[in-house]
N, C-alpha and C positions, 0 to 999 in steps of 0.2 A: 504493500500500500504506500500509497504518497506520490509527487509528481517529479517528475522527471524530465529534461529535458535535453534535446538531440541534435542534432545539424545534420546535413545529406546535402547534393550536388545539384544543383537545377541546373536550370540555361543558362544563367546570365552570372549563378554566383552561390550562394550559403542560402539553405533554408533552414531556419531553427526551429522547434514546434515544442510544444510545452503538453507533455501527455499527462494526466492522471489516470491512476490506477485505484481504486477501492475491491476489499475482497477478491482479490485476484482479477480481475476485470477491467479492462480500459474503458473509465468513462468516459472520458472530456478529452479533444486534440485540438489544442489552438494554437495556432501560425504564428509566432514572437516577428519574426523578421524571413523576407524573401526578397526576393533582386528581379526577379522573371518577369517578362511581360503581363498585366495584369491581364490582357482577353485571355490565356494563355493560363497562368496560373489559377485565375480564379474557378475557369473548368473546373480542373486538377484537384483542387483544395474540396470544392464542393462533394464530386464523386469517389475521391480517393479516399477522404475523412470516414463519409456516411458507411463505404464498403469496410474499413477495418473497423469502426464502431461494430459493425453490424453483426459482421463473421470472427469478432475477437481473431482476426489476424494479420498479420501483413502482406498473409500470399494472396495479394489481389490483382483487377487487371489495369495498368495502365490506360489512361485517356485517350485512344486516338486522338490525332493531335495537339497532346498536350503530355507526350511522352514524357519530356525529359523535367516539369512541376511535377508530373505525376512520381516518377521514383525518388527525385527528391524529397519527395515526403515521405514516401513509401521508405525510404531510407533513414529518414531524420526521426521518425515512428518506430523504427529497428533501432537504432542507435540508441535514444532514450532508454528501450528496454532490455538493451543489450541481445539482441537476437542480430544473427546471421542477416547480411544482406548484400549480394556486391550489385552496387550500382552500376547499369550499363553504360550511363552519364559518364562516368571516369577515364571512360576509351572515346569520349568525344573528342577531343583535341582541339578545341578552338574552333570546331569547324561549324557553319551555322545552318546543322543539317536539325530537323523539326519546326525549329521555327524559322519563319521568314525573317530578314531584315527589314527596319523600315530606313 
């Protein structure tokens, strides 16, 4: 029990998320800081949050187009709890493959 908090990889930079846990169970995941573009992250945030709430876990599916907000959460959600996750974000290299540029 108690909260927790994580960092993971997006697009543009660090996402940090602040999970609490009661009786074994993740209740609450809320977004501290992100860098990604918001049409983009806020998908992400929205379906990625509700699906690990939901199924208590973080093997979920990322966002069509909103891959790389999506495992950064998905990763920054792993991290807090100290579970397993390797971010495919990490093999991005700079490149501005997901999202478009403006």
């Amino acid at each position: 029990n108690g909260t927790y908090t994580g960092t993971g990889q997006g697009f543009r930079g660090e996402i940090t998320v602040e999970v609490t846990v009661v009786g074994g169970t993740i209740q609450d995941i809320t977004v501290i800081s992100q860098q990604d573009d918001a049409q983009f992250f806020n998908r992400a945030e929205s379906t990625v949050i509700e699906e690990i709430l939901s199924s208590q876990s973080v093997d979920v599916t990322p966002v069509s187009g909103a891959t790389f907000s999506s495992n950064g959460i998905i990763e920054a959600v792993s991290n807090a709890l100290n579970l397993e996750f390797e971010n495919p974000n990490a093999t991005n290299g700079g490149t501005n493959k997901g999202h478009p540029s403006h």
